[in-house]
C-alpha positions in Angstrom: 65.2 24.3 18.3 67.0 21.6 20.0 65.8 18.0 18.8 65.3 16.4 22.0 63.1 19.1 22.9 60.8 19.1 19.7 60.5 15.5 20.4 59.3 15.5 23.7 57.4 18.4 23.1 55.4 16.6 20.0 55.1 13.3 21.4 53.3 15.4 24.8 51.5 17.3 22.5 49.8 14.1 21.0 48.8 13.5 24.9 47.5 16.0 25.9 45.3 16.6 22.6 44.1 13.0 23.1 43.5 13.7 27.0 41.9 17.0 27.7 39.8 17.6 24.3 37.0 18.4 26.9 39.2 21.7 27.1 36.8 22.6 24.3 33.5 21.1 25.2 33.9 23.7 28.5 35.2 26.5 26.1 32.4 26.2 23.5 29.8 25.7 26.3 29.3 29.5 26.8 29.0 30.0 22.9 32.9 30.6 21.9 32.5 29.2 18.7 34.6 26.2 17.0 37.4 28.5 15.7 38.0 30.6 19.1 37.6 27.3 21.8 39.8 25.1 19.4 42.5 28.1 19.3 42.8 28.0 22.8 42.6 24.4 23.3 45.3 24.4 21.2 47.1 26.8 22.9 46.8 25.6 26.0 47.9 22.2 24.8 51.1 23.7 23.5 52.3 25.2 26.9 51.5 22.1 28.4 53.6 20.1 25.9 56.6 22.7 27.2 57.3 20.9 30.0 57.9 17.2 28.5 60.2 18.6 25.6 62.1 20.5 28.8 62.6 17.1 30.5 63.7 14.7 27.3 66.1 17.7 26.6 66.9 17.3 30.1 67.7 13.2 29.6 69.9 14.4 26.9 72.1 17.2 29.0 72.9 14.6 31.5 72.6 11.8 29.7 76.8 11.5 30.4 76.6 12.4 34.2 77.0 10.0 36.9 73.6 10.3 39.0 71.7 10.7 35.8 69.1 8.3 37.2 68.6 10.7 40.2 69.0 13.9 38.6 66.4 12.8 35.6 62.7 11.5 37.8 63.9 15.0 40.3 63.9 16.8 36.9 60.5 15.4 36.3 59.2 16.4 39.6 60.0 19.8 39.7 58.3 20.1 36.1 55.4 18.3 37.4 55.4 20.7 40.6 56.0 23.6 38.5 52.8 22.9 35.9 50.7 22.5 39.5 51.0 26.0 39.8 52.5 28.4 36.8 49.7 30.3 35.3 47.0 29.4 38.3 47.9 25.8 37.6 47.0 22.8 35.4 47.8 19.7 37.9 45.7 17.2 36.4 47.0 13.7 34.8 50.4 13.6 37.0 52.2 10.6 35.7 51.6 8.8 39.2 48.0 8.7 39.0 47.9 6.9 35.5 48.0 3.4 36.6 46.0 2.0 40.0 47.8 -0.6 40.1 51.0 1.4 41.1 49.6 3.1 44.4 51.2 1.1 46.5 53.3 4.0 47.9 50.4 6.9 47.6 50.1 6.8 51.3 54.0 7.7 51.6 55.2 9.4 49.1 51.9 10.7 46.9 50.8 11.6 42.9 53.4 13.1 42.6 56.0 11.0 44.3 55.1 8.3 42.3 55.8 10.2 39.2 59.4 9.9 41.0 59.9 6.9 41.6 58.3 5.8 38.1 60.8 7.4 36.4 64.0 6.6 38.7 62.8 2.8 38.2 63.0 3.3 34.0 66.2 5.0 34.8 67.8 2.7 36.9 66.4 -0.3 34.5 68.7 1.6 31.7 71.8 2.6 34.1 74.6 1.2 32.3 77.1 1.2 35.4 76.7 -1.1 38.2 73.7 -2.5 36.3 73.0 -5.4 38.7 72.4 -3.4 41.6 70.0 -0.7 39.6 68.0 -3.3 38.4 67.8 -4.9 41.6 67.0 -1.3 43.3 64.3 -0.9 40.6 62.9 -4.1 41.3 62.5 -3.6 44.8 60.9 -0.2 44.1 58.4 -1.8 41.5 57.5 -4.3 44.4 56.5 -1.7 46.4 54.8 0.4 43.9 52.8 -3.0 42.8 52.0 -4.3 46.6 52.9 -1.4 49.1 51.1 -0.4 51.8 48.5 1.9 49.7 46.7 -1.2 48.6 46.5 -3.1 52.3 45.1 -0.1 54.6 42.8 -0.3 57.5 39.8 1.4 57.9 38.5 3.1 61.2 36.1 1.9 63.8 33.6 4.8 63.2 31.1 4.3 60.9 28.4 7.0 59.6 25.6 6.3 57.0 26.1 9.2 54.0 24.0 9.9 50.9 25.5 11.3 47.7 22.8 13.3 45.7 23.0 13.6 41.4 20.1 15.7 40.6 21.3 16.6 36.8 20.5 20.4 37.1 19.5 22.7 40.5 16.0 22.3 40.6 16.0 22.8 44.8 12.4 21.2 45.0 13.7 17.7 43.5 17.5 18.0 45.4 14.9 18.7 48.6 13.0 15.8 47.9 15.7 13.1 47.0 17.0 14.5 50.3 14.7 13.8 52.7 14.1 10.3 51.4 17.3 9.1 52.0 17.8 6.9 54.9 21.5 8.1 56.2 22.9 10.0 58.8 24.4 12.8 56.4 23.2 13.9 52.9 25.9 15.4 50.1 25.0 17.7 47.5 26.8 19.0 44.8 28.8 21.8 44.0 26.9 25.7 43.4 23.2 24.2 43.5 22.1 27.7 45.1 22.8 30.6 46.8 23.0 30.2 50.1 20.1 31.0 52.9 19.9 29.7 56.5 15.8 29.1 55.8 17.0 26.1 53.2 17.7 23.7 56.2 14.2 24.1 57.5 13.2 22.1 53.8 15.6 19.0 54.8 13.3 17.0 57.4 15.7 18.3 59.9 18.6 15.9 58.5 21.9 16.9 58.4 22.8 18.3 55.0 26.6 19.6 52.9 26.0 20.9 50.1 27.6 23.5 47.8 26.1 26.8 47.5 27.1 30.5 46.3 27.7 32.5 49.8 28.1 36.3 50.0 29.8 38.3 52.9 30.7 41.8 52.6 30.3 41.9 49.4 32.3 39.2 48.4 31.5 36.3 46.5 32.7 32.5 47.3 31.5 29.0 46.2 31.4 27.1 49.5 30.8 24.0 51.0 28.3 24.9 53.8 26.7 22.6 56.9 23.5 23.9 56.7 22.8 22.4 60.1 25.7 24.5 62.3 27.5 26.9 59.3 30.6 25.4 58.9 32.1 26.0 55.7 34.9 26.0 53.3 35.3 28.2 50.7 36.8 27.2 47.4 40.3 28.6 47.2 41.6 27.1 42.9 39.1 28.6 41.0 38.6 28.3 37.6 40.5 30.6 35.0 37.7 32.2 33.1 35.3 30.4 34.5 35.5 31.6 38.2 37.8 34.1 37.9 39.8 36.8 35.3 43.5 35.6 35.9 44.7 38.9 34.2 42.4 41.2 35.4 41.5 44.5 33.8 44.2 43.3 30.5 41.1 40.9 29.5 37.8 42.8 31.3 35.8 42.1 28.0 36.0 38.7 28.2 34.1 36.9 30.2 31.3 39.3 29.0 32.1 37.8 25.1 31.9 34.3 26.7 28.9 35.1 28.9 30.0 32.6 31.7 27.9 33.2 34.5 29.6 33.4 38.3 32.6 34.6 36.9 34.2 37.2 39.4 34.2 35.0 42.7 36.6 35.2 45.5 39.3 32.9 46.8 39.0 31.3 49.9 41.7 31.3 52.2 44.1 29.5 52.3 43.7 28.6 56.0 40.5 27.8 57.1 38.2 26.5 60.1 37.9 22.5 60.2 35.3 20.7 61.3 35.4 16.4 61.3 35.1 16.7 57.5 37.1 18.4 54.4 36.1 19.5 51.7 37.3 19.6 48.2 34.9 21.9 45.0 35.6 20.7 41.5 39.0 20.9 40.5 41.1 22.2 43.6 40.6 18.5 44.5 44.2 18.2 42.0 46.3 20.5 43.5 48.2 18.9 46.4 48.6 21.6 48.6 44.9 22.4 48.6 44.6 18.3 49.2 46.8 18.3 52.1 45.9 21.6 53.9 42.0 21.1 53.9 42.2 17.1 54.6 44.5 16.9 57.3 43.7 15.9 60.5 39.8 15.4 59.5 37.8 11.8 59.3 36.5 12.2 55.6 36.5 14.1 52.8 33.7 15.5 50.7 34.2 16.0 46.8 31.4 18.2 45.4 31.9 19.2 41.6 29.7 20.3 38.4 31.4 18.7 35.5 28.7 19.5 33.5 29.9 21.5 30.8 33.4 19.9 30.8 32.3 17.1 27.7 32.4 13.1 28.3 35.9 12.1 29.3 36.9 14.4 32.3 34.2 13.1 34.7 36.1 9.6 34.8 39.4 11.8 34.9 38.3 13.6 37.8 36.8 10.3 39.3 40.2 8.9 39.3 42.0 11.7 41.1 39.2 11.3 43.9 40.4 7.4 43.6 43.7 8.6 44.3 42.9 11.1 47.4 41.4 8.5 49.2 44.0 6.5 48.6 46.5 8.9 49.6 44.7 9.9 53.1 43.3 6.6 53.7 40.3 8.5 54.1 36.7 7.9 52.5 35.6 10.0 49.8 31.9 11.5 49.2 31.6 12.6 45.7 28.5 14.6 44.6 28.3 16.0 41.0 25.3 17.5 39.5 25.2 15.0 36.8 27.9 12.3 36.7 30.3 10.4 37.9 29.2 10.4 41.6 30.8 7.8 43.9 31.6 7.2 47.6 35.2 6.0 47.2 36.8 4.2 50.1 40.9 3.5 50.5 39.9 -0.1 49.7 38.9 0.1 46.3 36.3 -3.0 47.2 34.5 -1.7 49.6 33.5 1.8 47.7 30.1 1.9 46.7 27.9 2.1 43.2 28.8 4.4 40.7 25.8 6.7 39.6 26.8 7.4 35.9 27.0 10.4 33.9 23.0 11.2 33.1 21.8 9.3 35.9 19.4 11.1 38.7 19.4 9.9 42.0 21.1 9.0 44.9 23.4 6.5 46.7 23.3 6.2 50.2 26.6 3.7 51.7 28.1 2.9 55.2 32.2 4.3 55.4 34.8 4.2 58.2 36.1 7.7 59.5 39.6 8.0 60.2 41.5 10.9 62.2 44.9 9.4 61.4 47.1 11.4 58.9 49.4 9.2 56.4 52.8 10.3 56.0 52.1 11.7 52.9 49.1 14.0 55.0 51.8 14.8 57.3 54.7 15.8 55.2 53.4 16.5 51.8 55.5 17.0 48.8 58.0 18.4 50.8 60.8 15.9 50.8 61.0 15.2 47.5 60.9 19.0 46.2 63.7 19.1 48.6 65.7 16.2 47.2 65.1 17.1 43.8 65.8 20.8 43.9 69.7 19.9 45.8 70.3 16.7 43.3 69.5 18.9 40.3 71.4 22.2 41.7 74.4 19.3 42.2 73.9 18.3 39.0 74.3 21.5 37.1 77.7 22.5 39.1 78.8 19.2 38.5 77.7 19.4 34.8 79.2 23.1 34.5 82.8 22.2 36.0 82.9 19.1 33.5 82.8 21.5 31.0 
């Protein structure tokens, strides 16, 4: 095994282990056991490890080639683009969205732009040739990164009064009546509180009410985000492996049954669907960026509805932070309802966001936000560009690597 792989790969395995040890809270939730969830936390954390001992071998294969300090951060963001969707996906914890301070450029380039550009600033910082100009290139980048345009965006004129509801489990009677004693235009519950019936509006005081509920049509079986006043909804289209769906089908029938996970043979939404003034995001799907840009653009806000419940103590501020990040992004307000922590209604401006009701906590928070039809250019464009760049500088870089030798 090549060194600068087993490097990489052990120094991302340390990571991850440290990062997403709520794998096996969610695992053992359903009763797996502490030998089975640990094996396939573990396992899990191997393949993700892959992809870091792929890029410092990487570093070290063109470590001798002139554009080195393109070809390595477009190395990093096809691996990052890659682990967004191999295997259903694990895009969670992108390099981009570790530090706030460095979304200055979210509303350009993304997550998962910023991954490229953090990496082409440590590379030019080490370029040996013409090593004025890289570091004055990375400097200028930094600058941006530190004080872009992400951290000085203007809100919208429109304003609407919203209420995010943590009720801690789905007992309707209590959601109902934190509901109706809200004082907002709009109330937001969380994801999969019930299935869904017309006759539950006619409980809500007449006030207008998103929430997440099981719907069936024909047969099949979504978890939606549903307007209980008109019938909008969107259906949730990243589901859960395991836990939402059997990624291999009939090769591993008997195991969902073994785990006893409830819900576990939904549908997909599609991947095109109605809008309506709002978007909205269930649980996890808020990480992948294509899901991000289809559903949010050209809407006012976004709603984030999720049940971290049985993913252990340290994911619900993970997730928290990637709805940070989407709002910043969009420049867009996010609602986030979870049934029992952390629920937040986030705003662009990080000062102008509202309480944070903590894991454990019932209740409610009802706050003013700004809606905003206007796409960013990261909305517009996606990750596009830079899959594009990236793909033709690393292609360049392997011809150019293969007629050296």
């Amino acid at each position: 095994m090549n060194k600068h792989f087993l490097i990489g790969w052990l120094l991302s395995f340390a990571f991850w282990a440290y990062s997403i040890s709520w794998i096996y809270d969610a695992i053992n939730y359903y009763g797996a056991g502490v030998l089975l969830s640990s094996s396939i936390t573990f396992l899990l954390i191997t393949y993700l490890s892959v992809y870091f001992g792929i890029f410092l071998f990487a570093i070290n294969y063109f470590k001798e080639h002139q554009y080195r300090f393109l070809i390595i951060p477009s190395v990093f963001f096809i691996l990052e683009w890659l682990r967004s969707w191999f295997i259903s996906g694990f895009p969670w914890l992108n390099l981009g969205i570790m530090s706030e301070s460095l979304w200055g450029l979210l509303p350009v380039v993304g997550v998962s732009g910023t991954s490229f550009l953090i990496i082409l600033v440590i590379a030019l910082f080490f370029e040996r040739k013409k090593a004025i100009i890289a570091r004055i290139s990375a400097s200028l980048i930094l600058l941006l990164l530190f004080f872009g345009p992400g951290h000085y965006q203007e809100g919208g004129e429109e304003e609407l009064n919203i209420t995010v509801v943590q009720p801690l489990d789905t007992n309707m009677t209590e959601i109902v009546q934190i509901t109706n004693n809200a004082n907002s235009d709009l109330v937001i519950w969380p994801e999969a509180v019930t299935v869904y019936d017309q006759s539950i509006s006619s409980l809500t005081s007449g006030k207008i009410v998103i929430g997440g509920f099981f719907r069936e049509e024909e047969n099949y079986f979504y978890t939606s985000a549903i307007n209980l006043k008109t019938g909008h909804f969107y259906d949730k289209r990243n589901l859960v492996p395991f836990g939402e769906f059997q990624p291999f089908g009939a090769l591993l029938e008997n195991f969902n049954d073994f785990f006893n996970i409830p819900n576990s043979s939904l549908n997909r939404g599609e991947k095109n669907q109605a809008k309506a003034d709002w978007s909205a995001l269930i649980c996890w799907e808020l990480a992948f960026n294509s899901t991000f840009i289809n559903r949010t653009r050209g809407t006012k806000y976004i709603i984030h509805m999720s049940n971290d419940k049985w993913y252990g103590k340290s994911m619900p501020a993970q997730h928290l932070k990637h709805a940070k990040a989407r709002a910043v992004e969009s420049n867009k307000w996010v609602a986030r309802a979870t049934l029992d922590g952390i629920s937040q209604i986030i705003s662009p401006r990080s000062k102008e966001s509202s309480r944070i009701l903590k894991r454990g906590e019932k209740g409610s928070i009802t706050h003013k936000i700004t809606l905003n039809d206007k796409d960013t250019f990261y909305l517009k464009y996606g990750d596009a560009p830079f899959l594009i760049f990236s793909i033709l500088t690393l292609l360049f870089g392997f011809y150019q690597r293969k007629n050296e030798e």
